[in-house]
Residue frames as qw, qx, qy, qz and C-alpha x, y, z in Angstrom:
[[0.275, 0.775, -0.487, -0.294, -13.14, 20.17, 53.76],
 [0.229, -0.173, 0.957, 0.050, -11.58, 16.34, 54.54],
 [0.603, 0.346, 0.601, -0.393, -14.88, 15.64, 53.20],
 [0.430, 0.779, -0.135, -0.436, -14.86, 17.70, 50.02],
 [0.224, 0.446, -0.849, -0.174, -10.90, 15.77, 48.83],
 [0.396, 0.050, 0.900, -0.174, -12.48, 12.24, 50.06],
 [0.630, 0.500, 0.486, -0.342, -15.29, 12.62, 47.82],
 [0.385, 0.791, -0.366, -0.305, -13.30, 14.33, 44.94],
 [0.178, -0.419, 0.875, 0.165, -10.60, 11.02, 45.38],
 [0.631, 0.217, 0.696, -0.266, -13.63, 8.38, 45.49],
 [0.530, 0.666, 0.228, -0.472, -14.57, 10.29, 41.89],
 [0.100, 0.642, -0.682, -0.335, -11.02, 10.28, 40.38],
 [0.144, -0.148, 0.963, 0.174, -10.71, 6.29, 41.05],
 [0.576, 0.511, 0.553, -0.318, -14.66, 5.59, 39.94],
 [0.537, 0.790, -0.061, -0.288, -13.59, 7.43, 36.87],
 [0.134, -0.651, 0.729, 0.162, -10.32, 5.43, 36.49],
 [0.394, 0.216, 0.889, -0.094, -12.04, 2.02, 36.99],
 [0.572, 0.659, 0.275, -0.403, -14.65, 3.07, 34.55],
 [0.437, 0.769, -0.385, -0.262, -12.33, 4.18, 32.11],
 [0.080, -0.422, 0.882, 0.194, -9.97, 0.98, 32.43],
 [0.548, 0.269, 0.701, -0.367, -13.41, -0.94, 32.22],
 [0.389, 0.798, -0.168, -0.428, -14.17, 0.88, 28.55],
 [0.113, -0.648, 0.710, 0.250, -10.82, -0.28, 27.46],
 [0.414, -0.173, 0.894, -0.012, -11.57, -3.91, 27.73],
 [0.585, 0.301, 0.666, -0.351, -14.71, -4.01, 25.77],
 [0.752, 0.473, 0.460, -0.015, -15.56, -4.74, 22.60],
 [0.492, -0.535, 0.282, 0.626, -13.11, -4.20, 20.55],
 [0.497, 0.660, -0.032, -0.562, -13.41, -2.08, 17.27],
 [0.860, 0.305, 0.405, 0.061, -12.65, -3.51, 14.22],
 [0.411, 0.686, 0.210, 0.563, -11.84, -0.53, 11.95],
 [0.304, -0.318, -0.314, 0.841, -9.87, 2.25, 13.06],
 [0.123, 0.877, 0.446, -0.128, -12.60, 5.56, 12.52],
 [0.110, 0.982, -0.152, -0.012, -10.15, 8.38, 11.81],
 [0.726, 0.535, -0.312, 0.299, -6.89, 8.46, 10.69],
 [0.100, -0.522, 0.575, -0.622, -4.13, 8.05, 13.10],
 [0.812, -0.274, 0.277, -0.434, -7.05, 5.95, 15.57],
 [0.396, 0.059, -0.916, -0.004, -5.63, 2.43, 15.99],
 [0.851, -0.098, -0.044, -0.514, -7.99, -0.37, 16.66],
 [0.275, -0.388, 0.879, -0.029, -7.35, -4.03, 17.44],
 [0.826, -0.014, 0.247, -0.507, -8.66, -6.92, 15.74],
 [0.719, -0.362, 0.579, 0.134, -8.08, -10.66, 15.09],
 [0.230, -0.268, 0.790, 0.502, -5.79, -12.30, 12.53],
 [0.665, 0.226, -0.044, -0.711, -8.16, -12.10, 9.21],
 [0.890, 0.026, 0.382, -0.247, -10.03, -15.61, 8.40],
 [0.910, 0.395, -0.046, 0.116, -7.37, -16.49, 5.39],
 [0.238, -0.801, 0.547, -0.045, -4.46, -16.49, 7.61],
 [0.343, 0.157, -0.909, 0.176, -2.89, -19.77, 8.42],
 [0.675, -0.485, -0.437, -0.344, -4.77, -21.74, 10.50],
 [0.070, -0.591, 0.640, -0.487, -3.81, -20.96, 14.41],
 [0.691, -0.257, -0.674, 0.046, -3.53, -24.58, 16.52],
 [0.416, -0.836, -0.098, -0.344, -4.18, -24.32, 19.93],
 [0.657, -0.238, -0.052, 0.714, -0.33, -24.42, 20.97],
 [0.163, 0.236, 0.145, 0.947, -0.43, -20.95, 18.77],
 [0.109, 0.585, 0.704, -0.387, -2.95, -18.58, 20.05],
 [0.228, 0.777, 0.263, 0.525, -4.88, -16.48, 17.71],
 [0.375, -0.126, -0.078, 0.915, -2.62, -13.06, 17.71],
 [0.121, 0.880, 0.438, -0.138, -4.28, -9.88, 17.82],
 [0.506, 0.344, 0.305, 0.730, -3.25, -7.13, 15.28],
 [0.223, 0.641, 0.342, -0.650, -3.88, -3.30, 15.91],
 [0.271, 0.581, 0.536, 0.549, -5.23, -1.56, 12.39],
 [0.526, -0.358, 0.147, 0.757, -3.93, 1.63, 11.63],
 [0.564, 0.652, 0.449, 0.235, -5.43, 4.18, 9.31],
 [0.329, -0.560, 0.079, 0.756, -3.18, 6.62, 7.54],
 [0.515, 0.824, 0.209, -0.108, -3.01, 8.58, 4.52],
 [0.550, -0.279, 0.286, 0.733, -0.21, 8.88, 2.16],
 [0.390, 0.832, -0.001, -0.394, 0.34, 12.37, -0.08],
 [0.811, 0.286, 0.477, 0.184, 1.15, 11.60, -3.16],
 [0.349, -0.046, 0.199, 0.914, 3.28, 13.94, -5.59],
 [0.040, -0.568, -0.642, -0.514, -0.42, 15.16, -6.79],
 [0.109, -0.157, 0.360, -0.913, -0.93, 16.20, -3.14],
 [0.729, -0.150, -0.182, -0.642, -3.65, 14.02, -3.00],
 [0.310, -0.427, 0.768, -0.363, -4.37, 12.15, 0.21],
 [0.586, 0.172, -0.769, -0.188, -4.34, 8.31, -0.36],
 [0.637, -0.568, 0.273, -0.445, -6.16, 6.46, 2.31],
 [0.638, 0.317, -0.677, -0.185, -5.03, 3.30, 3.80],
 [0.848, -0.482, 0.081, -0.204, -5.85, 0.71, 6.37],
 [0.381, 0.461, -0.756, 0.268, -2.70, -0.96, 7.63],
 [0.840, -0.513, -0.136, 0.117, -2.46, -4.03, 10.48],
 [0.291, -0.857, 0.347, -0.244, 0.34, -3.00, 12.77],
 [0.932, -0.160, -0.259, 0.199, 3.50, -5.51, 12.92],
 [0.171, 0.749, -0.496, 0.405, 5.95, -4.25, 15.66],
 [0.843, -0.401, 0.357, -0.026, 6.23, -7.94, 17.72],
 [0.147, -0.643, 0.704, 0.264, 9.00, -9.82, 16.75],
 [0.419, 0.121, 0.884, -0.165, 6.78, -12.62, 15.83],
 [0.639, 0.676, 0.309, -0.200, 4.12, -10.49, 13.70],
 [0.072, 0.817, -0.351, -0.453, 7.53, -9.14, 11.66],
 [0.149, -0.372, 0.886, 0.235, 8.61, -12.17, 11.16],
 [0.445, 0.460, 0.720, -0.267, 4.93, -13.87, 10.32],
 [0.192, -0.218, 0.475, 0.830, 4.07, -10.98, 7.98],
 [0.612, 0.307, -0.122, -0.719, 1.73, -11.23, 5.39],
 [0.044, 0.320, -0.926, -0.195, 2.63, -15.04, 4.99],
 [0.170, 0.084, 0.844, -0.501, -0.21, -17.35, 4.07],
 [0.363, 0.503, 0.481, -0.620, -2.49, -15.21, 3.13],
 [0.485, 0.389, 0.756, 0.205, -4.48, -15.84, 0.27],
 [0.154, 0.655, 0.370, 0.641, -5.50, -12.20, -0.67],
 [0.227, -0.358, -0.381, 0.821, -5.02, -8.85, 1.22],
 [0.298, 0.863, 0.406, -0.046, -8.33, -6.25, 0.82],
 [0.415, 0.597, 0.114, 0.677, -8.40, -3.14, -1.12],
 [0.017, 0.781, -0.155, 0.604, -6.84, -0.29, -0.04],
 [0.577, -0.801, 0.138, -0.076, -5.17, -2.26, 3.00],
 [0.390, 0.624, -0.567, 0.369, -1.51, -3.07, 3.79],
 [0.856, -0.360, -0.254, 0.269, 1.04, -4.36, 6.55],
 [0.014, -0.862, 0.436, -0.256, 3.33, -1.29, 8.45],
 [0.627, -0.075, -0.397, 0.666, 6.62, -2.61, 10.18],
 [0.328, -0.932, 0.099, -0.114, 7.69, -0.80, 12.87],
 [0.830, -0.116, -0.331, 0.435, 10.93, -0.79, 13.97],
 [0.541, -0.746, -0.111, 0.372, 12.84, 0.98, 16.89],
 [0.149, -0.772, 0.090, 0.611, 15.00, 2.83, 14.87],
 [0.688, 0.615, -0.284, -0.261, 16.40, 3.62, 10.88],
 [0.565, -0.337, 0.739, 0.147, 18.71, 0.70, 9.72],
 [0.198, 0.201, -0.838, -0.468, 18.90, -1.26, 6.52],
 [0.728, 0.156, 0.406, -0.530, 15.83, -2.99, 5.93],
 [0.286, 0.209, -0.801, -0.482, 15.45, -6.31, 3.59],
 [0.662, 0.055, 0.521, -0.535, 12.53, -8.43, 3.21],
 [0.173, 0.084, -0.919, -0.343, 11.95, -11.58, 1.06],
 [0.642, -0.017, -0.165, -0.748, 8.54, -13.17, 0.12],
 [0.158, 0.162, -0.961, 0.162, 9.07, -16.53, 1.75],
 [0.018, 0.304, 0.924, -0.231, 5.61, -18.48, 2.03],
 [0.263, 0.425, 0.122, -0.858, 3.89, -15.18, 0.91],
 [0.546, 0.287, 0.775, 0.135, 1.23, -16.26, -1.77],
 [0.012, -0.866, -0.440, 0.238, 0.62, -13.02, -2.67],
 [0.550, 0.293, -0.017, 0.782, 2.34, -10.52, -5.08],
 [0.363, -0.851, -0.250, 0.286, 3.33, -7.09, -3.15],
 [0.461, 0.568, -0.229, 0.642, 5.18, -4.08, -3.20],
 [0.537, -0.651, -0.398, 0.362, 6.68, -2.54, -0.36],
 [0.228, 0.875, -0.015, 0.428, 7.75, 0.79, 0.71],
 [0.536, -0.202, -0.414, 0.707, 11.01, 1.68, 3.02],
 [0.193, -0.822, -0.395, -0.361, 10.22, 4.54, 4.90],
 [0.426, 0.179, -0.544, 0.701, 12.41, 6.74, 7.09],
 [0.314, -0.364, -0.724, 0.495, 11.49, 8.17, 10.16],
 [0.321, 0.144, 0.075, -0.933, 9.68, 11.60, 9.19],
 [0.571, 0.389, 0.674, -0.262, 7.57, 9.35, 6.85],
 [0.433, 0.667, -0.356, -0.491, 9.15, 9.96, 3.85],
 [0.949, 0.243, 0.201, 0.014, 9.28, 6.98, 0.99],
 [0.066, -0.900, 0.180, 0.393, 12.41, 6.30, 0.51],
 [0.091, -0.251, 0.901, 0.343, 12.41, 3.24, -1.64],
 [0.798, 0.164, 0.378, -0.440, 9.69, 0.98, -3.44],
 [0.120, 0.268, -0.894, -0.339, 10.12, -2.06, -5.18],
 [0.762, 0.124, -0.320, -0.549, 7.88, -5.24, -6.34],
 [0.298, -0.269, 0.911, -0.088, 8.17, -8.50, -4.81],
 [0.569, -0.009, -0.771, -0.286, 6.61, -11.88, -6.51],
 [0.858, -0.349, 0.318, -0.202, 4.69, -14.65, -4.09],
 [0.922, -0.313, 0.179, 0.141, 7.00, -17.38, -2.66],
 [0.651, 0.580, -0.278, 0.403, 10.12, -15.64, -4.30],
 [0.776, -0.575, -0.170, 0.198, 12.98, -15.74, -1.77],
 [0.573, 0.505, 0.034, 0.645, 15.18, -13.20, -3.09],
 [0.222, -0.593, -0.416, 0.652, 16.08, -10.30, -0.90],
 [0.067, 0.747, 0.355, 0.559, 14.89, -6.63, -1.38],
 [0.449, -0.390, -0.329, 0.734, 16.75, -4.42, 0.53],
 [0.066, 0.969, 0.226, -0.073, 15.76, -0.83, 1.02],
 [0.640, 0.391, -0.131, 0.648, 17.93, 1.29, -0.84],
 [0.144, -0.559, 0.436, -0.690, 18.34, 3.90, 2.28],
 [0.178, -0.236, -0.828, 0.476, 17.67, 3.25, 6.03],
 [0.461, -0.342, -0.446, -0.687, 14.48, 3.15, 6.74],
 [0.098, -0.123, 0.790, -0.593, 12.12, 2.65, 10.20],
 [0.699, 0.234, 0.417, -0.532, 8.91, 1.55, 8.49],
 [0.009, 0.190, -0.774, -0.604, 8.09, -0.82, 5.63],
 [0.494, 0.270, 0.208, -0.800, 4.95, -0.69, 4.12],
 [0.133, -0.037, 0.941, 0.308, 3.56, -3.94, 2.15],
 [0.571, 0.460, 0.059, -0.677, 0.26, -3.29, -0.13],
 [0.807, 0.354, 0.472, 0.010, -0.84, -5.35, -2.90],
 [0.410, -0.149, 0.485, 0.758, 1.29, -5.16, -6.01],
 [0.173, 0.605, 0.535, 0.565, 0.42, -2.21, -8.41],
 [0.152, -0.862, -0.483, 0.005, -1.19, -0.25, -5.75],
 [0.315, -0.514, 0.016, 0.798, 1.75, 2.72, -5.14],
 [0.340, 0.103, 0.573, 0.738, 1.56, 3.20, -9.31],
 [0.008, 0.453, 0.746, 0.488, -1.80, 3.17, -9.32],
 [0.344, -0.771, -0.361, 0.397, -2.15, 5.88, -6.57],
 [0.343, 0.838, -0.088, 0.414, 0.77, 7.99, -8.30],
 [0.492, -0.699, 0.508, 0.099, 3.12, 7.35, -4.76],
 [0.687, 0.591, -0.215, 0.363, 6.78, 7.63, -5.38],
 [0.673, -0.156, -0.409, 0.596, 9.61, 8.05, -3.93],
 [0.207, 0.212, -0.248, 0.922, 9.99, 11.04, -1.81],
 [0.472, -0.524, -0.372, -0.604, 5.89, 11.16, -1.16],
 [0.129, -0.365, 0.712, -0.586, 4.99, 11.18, 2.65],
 [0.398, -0.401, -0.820, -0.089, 2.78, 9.11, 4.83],
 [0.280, -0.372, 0.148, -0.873, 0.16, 11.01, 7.74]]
């Protein structure tokens, strides 16, 4: 029997070690299914990173927002919930693909405000409360430094290329998934 649990333990940690092994490798690129987050690096028309900064790794996030139509909107999203990527943003970049975006995260609802400082890029953003309901969107210019508070509290903000809520048919009240 001392045999039987000795072998069964040996199997547990082989399968642990295996599975933390897995982990490390190759990281995907693209999350596969909605919900799946993935990790990969800062895209090539970031800022350049010097080698005081190391290149940051982003996860990527697909979700799917319904739309008043009830039609599900897909959407890749990179993942900023460091204090560093929040503040970093979307700055820089030169052009963000279709159908992808930047989620905030933050730790709970609160006023949100966000300004387009160094951003080159025009955007809109959505505030988002904590079920995943929209509960604001607005337009934002590149390199305009105005603020754009969310007109509720909100624990996500969502940042897409300008045009792209309209042209989906999301509005306020529509959810994310």
């Amino acid at each position: 029997m001392r045999t039987l649990i000795t072998t069964v333990i040996v199997l547990l940690a082989l399968a642990a070690l295996l599975l933390i092994i897995d982990r490390g490798r190759g990281e995907r690129s693209v999350a596969e299914a909605p919900g799946e987050v993935a990790t990969e690096s800062a895209p090539e028309n970031t800022t350049p990173q010097t080698a005081t900064q190391p290149q940051q790794k982003t996860k990527t996030f697909a979700l799917y927002i319904i739309n008043s139509a009830g039609e599900r909107v897909p959407l890749l999203v990179e993942l900023a919930e460091t204090e560093r990527q929040k503040q970093r943003g979307l700055m820089g970049r030169t052009e963000l693909g279709e159908n992808r975006g930047m989620l905030f995260v933050y730790d709970r609802e609160q006023q949100l405000s966000f300004w387009m400082r160094d951003t080159l890029i025009p955007l809109s953003i959505a505030y988002i409360d904590a079920s995943g309901t929209i509960v604001d969107i607005q337009d934002m210019e590149p390199l305009d430094e105005t603020s754009h508070p969310s007109a509720a509290p909100a624990k996500y903000a969502l940042e897409v290329n300008q045009g792209f809520f309209e042209a989906h048919g999301i509005q306020v009240g529509d959810r994310l998934y």
